[in-house]
C-alpha positions in Angstrom: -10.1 -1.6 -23.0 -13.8 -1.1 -22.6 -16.9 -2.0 -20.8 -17.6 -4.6 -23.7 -14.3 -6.3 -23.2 -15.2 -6.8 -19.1 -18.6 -8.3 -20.6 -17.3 -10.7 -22.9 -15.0 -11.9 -20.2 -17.5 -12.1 -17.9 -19.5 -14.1 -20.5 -17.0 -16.7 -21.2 -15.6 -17.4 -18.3 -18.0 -16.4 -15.5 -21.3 -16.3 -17.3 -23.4 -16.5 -13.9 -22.1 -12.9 -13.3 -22.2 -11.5 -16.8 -26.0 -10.1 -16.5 -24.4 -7.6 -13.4 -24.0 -4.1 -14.9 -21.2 -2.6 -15.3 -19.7 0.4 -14.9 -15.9 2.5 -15.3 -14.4 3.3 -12.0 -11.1 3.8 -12.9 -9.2 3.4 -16.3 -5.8 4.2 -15.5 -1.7 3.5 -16.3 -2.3 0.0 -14.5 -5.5 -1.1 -14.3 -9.0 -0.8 -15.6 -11.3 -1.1 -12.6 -15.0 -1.4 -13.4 -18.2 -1.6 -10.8 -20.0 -5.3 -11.1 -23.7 -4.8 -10.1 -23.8 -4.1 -6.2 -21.2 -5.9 -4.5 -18.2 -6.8 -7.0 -15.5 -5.3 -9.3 -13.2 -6.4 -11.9 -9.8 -5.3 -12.4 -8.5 -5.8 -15.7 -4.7 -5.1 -15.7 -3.8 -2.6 -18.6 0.3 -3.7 -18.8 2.3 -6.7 -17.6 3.8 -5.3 -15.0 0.3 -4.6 -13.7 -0.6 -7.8 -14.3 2.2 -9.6 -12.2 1.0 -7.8 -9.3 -2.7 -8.8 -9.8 -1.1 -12.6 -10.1 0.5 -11.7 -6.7 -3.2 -11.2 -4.9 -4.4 -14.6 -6.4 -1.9 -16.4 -4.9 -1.5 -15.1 -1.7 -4.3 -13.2 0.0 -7.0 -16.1 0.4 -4.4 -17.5 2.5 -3.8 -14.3 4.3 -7.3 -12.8 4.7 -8.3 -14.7 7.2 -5.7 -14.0 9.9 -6.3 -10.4 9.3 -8.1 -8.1 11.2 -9.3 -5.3 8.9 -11.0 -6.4 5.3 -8.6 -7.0 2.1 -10.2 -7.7 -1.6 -9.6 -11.4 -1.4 -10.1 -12.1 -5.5 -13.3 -14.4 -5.3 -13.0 -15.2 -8.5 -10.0 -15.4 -11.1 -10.3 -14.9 -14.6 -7.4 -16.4 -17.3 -5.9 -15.4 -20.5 -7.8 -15.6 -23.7 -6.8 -14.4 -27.5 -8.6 -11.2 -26.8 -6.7 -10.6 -23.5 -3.2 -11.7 -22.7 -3.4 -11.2 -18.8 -5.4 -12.5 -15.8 -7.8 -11.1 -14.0 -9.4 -10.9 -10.9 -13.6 -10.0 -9.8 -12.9 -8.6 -6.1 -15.5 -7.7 -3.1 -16.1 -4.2 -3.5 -15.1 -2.2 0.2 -17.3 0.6 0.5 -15.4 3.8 1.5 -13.6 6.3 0.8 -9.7 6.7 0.5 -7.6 7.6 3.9 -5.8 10.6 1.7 -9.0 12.5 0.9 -10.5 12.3 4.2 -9.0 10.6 7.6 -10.8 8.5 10.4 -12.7 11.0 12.7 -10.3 9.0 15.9 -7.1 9.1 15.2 -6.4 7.0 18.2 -8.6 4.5 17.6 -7.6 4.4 13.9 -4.4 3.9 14.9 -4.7 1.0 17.2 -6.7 -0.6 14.4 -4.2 -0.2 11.8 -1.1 -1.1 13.9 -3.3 -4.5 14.7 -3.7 -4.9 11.6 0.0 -4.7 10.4 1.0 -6.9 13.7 -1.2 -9.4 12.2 0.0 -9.4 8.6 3.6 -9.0 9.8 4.3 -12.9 10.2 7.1 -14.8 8.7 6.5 -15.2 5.2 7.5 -19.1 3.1 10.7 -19.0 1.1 8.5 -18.8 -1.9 6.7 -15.6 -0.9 7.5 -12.5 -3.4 10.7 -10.6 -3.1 10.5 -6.6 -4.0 14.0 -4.9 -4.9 12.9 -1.6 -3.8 10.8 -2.5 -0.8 11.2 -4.5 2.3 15.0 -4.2 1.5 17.8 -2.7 3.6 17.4 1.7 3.8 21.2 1.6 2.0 19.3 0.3 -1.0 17.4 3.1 -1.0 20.2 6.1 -0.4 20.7 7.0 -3.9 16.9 8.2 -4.4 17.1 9.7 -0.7 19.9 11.8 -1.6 18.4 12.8 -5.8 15.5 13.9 -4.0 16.7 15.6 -0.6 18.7 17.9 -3.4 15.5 19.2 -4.8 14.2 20.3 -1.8 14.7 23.7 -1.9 14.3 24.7 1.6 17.8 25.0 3.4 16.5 24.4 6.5 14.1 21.6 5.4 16.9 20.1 3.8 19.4 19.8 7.0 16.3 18.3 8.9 15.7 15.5 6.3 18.9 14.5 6.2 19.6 14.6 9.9 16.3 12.0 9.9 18.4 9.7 7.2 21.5 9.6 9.1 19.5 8.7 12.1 17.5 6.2 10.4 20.5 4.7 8.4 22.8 4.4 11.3 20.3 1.8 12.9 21.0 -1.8 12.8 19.5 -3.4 9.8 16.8 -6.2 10.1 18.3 -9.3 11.1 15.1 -11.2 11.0 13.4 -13.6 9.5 11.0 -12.0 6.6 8.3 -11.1 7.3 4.9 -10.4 5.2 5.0 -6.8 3.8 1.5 -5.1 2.4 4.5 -3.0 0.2 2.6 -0.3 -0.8 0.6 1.0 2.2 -0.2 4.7 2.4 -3.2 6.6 2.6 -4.3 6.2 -0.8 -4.4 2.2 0.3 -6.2 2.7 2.9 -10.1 2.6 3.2 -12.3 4.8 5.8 -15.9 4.2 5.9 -18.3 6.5 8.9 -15.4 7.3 10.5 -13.5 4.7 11.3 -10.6 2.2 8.8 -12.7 -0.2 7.3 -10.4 -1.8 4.9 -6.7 -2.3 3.2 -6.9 -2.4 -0.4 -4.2 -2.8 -3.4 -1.9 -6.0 -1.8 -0.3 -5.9 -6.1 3.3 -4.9 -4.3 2.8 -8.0 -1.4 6.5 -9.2 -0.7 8.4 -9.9 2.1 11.3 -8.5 4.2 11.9 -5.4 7.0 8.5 -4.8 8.1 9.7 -1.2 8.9 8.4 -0.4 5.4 4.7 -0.9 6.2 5.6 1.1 9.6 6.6 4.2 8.0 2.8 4.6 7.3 2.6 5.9 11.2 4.4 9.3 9.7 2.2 9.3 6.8 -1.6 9.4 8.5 -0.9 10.5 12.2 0.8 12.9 14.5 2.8 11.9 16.9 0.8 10.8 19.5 -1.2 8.3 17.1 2.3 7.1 15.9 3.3 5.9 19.5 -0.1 4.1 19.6 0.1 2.0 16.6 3.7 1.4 17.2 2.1 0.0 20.5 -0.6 -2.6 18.6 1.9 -3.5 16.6 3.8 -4.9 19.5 7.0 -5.8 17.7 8.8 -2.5 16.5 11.9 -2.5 18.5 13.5 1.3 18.7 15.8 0.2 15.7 13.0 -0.7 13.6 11.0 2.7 14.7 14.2 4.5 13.3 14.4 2.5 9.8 10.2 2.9 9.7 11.0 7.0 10.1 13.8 6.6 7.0 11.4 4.7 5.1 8.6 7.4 5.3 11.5 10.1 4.4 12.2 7.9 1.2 8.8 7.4 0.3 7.8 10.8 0.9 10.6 12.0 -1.6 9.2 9.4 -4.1 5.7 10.6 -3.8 7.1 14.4 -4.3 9.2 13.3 -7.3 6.8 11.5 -9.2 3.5 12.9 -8.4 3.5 16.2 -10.8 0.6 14.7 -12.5 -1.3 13.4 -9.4 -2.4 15.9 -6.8 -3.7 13.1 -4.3 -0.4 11.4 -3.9 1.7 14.5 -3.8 -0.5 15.4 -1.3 0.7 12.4 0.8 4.3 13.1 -0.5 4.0 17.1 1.4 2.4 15.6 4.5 4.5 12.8 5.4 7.8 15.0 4.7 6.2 17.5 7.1 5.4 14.7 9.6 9.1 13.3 9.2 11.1 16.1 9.6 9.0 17.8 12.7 9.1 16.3 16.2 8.9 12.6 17.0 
């Protein structure tokens, strides 16, 4: 995909913005995200996978955004399939700032308290309708066998007997018994915006589903040290000690994700070393 394909897009079905320039942000594995004059982009999925998860944004953040405390990319305007592209489409706000994994908030405390508002707002329970993820949101035991392929590849003895001291701990808990809730599903630094200083936004809702919120929590282990952790766990209001254990298992899985499947991306290992670090030291 190209710049001309956004622009004859943009010409048949949104001709009012087709004049904007344009301009390649990103033209990765999933998407192809281009700069729309000043204040828009477009993201074009590349695959359908990708373009199940942009369907996903279209349906449910306009009715999300507005309970939410922090900006989201609300699509504010879809575009639909045509002969010369199978997929839809959306034209989102573009949220100045830079991502949370290539430069923090300069107060962690104050990010914190933001972001655990944030997820306290987000985490409501979500219609019977609402998307369903089989690797997120789930039980931890549905996650064991990718714990335990990627705890043996840690080479580290001692780094080893710590991680999986932290799963036993976190699997042990009871599991979430209630209703499910509204899950961002893919919230890590990467996802997360900071503009002067401070969290300005949430970005990429594609994996939005439903379930144990303690998935979204296990961001606590991936941006902050301890004392930052206990503070968002605070503005959440709502993560019982049970879920506080499962949120500490999930950043142990994801962290062991990020480390399997990141040799190609330094950003997101990055994230994977941290929040292994952050799991397996002190509470």
């Amino acid at each position: 995909m190209s710049v001309d394909v956004v622009r004859r897009l943009l010409d048949e079905q949104h001709p009012d913005l087709a004049e904007l320039p344009v301009e390649v942000l990103a033209n990765g594995w999933d998407n192809l995200v281009c700069r729309l004059g000043g204040e828009l982009l477009v993201r074009l999925p590349r695959r359908a996978l990708a373009a199940e998860l942009v369907v996903h944004e279209q349906r449910w953040l306009p009715g999300l955004a507005g309970r939410l405390p922090l900006p989201v990319p609300v699509p504010v305007r879809v575009g639909r399939p045509t002969e010369r592209y199978p997929w839809s489409w959306s034209v989102v706000p573009f949220l100045p700032g830079r991502v949370a994994a290539r430069g923090g908030p300069d107060d962690p405390g104050s990010a914190a308290t933001a972001l655990g508002e944030f997820l306290g707002a987000l985490h409501t329970p979500a219609p019977a309708d609402a998307p369903v993820n089989p690797v997120r949101g789930i039980p931890l035991a549905g996650r064991a066998q990718g714990v335990l392929a990627g705890l043996a590849q840690i080479a580290d003895p001692a780094d080893r007997a710590a991680a999986r001291r932290v799963w036993a701990a976190a699997s042990a808990a009871p599991v979430w018994d209630g209703p499910a809730l509204w899950l961002h599903g893919d919230l890590h630094p990467a996802n997360i915006l900071v503009d002067r200083g401070r969290i300005s936004a949430v970005i990429d809702f594609g994996d939005i589903t439903s379930g144990d919120p303690a998935t979204d929590l296990s961001v606590a282990w991936m941006l902050f040290p301890a004392e930052q952790r206990a503070a968002l766990r605070e503005a959440h209001g709502r993560a019982d000690d049970a879920t506080w254990a499962r949120a500490r298992g999930w950043a142990l899985a994801l962290s062991l994700a990020f480390l399997a499947r990141s040799a190609d991306n330094p950003l997101m290992r990055g994230i994977g070393e941290r929040t292994f670090r952050a799991v397996t030291g002190p509470r």
